[in-house]
Biopython code that builds the backbone (N, CA, C, O; Angstrom):
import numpy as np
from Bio.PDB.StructureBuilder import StructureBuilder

atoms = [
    (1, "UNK", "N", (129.836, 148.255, 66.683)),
    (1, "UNK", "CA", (129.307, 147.374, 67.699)),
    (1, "UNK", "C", (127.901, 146.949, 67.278)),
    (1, "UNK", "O", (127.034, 147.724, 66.873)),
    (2, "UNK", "N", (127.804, 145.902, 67.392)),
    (2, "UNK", "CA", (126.398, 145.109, 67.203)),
    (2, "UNK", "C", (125.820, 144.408, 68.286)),
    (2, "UNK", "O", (126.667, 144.174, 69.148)),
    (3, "UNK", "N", (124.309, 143.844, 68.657)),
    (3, "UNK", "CA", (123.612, 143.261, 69.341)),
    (3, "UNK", "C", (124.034, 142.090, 69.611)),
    (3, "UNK", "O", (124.194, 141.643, 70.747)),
    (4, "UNK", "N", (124.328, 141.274, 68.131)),
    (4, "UNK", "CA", (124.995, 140.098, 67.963)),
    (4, "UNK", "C", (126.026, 139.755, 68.438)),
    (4, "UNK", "O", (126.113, 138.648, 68.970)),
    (5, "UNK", "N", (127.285, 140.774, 68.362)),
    (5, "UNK", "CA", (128.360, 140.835, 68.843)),
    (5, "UNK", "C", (128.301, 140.960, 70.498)),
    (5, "UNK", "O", (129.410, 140.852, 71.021)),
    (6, "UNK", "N", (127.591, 141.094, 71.079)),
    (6, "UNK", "CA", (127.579, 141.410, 72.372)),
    (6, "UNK", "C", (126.764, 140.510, 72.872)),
    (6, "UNK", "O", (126.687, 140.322, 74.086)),
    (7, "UNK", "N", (126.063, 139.851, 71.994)),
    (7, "UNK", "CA", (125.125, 138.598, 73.133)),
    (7, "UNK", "C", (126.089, 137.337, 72.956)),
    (7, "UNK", "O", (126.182, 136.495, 73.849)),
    (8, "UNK", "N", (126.869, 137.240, 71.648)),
    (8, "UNK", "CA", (127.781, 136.493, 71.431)),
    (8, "UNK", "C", (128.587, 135.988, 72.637)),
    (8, "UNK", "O", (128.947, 134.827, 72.832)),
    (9, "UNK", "N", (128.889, 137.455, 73.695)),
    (9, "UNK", "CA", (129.339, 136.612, 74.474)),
    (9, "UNK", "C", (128.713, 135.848, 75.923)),
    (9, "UNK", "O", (127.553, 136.099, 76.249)),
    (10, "UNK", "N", (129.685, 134.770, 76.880)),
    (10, "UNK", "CA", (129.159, 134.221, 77.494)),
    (10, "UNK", "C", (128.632, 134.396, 78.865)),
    (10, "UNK", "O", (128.979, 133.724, 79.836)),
    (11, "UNK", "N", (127.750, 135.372, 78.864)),
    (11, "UNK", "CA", (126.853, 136.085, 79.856)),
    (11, "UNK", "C", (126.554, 135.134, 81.188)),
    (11, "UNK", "O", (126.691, 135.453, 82.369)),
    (12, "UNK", "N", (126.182, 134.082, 80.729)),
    (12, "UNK", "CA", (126.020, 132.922, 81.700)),
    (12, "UNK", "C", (127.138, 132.377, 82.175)),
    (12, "UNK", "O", (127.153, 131.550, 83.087)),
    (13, "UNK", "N", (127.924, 132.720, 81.708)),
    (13, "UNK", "CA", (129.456, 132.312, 82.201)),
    (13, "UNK", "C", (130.291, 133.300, 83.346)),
    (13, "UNK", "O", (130.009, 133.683, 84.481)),
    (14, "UNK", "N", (131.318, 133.478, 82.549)),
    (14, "UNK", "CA", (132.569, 134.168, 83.413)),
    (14, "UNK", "C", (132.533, 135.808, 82.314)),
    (14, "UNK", "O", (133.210, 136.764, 82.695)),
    (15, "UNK", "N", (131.937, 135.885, 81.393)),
    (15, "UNK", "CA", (132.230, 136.964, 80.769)),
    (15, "UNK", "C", (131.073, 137.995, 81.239)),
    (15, "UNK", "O", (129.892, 137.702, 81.425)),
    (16, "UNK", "N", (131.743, 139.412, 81.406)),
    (16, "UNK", "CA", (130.837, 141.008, 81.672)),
    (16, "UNK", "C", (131.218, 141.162, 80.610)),
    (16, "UNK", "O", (132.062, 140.643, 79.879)),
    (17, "UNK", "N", (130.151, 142.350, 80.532)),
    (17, "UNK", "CA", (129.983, 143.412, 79.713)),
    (17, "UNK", "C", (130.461, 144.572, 79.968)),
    (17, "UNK", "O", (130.604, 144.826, 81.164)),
    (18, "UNK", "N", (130.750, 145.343, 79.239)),
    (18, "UNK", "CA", (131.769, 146.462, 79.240)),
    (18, "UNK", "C", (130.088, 147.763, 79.524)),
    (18, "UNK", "O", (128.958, 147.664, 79.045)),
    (19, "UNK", "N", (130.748, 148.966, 80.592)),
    (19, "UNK", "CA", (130.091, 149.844, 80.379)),
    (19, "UNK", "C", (129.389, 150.460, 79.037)),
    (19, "UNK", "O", (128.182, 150.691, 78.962)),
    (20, "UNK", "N", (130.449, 150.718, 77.863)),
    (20, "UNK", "CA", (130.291, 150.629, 76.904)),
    (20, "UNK", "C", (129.069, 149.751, 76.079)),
    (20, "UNK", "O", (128.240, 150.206, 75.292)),
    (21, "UNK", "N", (129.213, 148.612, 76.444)),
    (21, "UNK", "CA", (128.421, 147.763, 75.940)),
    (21, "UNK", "C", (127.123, 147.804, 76.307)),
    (21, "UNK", "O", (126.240, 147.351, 75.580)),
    (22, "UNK", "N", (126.855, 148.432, 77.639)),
    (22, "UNK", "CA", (125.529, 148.133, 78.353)),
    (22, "UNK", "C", (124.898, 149.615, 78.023)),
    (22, "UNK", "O", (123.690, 149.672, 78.250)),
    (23, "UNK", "N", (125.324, 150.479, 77.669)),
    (23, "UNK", "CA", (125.243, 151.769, 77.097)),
    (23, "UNK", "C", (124.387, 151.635, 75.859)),
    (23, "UNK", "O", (123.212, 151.995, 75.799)),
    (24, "UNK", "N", (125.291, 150.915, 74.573)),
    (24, "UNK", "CA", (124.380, 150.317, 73.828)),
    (24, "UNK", "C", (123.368, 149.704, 73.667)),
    (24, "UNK", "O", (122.415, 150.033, 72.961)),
    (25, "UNK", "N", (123.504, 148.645, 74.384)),
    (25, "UNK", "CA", (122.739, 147.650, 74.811)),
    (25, "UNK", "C", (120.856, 148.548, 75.273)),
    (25, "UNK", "O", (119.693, 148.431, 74.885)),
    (26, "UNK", "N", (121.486, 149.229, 76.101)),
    (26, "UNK", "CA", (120.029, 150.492, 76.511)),
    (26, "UNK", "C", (119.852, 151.083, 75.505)),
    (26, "UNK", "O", (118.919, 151.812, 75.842)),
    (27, "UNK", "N", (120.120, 151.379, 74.216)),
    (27, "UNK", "CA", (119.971, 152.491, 73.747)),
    (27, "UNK", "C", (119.238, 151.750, 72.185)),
    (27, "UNK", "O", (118.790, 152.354, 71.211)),
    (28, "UNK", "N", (119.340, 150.165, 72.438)),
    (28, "UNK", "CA", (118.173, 149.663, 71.420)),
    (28, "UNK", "C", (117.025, 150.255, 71.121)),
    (28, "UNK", "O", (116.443, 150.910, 71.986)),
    (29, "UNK", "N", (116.510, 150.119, 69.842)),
    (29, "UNK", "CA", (114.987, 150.460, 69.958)),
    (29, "UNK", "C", (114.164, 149.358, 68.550)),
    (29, "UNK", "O", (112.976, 149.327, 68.230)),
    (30, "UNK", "N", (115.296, 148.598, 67.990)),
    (30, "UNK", "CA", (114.864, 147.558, 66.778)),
    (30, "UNK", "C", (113.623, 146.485, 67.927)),
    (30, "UNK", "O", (113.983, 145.737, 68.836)),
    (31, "UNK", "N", (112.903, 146.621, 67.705)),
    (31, "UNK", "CA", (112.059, 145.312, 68.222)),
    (31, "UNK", "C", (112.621, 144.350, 68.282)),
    (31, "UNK", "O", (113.002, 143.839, 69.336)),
    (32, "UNK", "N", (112.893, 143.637, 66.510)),
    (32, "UNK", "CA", (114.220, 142.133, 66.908)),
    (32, "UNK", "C", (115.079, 141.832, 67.527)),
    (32, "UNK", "O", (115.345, 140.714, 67.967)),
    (33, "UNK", "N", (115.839, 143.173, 67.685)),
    (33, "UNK", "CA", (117.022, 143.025, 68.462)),
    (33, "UNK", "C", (116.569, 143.034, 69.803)),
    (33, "UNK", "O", (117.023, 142.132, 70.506)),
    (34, "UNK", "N", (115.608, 144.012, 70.447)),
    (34, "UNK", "CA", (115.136, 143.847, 71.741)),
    (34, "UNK", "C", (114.721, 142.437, 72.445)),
    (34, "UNK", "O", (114.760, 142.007, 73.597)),
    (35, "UNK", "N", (114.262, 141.880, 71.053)),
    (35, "UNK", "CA", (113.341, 140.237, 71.633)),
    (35, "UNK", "C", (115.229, 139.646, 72.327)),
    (35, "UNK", "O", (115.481, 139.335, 73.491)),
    (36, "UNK", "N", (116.149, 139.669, 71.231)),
    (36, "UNK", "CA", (117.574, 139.351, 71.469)),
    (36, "UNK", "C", (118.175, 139.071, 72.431)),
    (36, "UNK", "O", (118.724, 138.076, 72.905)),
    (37, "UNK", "N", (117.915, 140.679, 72.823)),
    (37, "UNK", "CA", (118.666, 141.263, 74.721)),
    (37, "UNK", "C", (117.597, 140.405, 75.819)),
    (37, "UNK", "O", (117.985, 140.323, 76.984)),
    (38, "UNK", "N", (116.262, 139.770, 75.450)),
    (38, "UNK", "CA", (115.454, 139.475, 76.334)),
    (38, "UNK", "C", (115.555, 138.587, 76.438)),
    (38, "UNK", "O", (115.287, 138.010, 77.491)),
    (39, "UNK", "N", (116.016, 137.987, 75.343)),
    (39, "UNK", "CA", (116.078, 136.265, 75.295)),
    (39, "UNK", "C", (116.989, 135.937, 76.584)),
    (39, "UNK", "O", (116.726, 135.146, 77.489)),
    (40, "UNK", "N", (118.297, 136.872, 76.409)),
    (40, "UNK", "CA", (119.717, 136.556, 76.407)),
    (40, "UNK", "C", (119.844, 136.420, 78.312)),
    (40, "UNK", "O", (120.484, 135.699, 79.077)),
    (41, "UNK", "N", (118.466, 137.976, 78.535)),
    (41, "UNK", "CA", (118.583, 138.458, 80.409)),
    (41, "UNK", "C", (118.112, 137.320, 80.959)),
    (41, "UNK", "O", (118.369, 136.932, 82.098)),
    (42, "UNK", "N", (117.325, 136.699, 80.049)),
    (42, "UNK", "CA", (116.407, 135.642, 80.718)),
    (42, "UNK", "C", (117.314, 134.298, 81.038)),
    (42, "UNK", "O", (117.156, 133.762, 82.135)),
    (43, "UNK", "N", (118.112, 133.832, 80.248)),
    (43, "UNK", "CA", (119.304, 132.938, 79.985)),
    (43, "UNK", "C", (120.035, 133.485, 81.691)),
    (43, "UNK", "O", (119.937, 132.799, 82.708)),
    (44, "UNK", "N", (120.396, 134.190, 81.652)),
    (44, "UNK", "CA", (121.230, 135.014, 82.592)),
    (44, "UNK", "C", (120.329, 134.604, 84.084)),
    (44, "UNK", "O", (120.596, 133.753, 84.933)),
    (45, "UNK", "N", (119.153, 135.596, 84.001)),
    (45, "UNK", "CA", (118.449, 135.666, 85.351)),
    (45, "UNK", "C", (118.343, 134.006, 85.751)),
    (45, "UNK", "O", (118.620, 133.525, 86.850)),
    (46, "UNK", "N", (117.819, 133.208, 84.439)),
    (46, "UNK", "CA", (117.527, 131.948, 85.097)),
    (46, "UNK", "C", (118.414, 130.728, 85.713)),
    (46, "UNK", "O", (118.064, 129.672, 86.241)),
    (47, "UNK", "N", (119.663, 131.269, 85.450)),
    (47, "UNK", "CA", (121.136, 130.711, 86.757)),
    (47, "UNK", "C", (120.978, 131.636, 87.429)),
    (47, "UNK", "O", (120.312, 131.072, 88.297)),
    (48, "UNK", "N", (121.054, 132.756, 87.797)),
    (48, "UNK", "CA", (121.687, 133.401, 88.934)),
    (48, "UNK", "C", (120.537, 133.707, 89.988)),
    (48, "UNK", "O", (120.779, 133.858, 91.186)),
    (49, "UNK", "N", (119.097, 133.795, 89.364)),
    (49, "UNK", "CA", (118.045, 134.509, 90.230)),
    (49, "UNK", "C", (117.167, 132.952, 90.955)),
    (49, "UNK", "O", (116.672, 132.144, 90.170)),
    (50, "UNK", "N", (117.103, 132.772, 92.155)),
    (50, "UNK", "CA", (116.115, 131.886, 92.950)),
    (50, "UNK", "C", (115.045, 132.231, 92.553)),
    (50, "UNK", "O", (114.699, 133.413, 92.551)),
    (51, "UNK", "N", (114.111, 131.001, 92.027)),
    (51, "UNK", "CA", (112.728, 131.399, 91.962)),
    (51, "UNK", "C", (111.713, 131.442, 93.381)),
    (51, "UNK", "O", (112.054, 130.847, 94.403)),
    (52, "UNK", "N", (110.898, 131.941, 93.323)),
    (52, "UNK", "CA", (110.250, 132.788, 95.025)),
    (52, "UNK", "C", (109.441, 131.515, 95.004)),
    (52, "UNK", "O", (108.961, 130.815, 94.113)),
    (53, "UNK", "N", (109.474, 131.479, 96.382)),
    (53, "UNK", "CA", (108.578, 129.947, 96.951)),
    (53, "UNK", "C", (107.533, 130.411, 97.637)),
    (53, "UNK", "O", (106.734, 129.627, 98.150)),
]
sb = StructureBuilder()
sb.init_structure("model")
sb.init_model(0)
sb.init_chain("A")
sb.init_seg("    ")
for serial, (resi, resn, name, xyz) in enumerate(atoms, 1):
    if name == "N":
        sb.init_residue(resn, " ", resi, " ")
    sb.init_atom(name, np.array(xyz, "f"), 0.0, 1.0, " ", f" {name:<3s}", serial, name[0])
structure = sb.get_structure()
């Protein structure tokens, strides 16, 4: 399992992540790959989360 392989999929979409995956996912510690997962939450948060007024 890789970082790549798992941001690969479409988070912003219809696709979850497997327990498994989010297991990994926590258990990063590469800096690059971290910037990765941050890029990816941010992609994510910025459909689903209202920004505060």
């Amino acid at each position: 399992m890789q970082v790549q392989d798992i941001l690969g999929k479409d988070l912003v979409g219809d696709e979850w992540l497997t327990e498994e995956e989010l297991r990994f996912l926590m258990s990063v510690t590469d800096e690059e790959q971290l910037q990765l997962i941050y890029k990816k939450a941010y992609e994510v948060k910025a459909k689903y989360v209202k920004p505060v007024a």
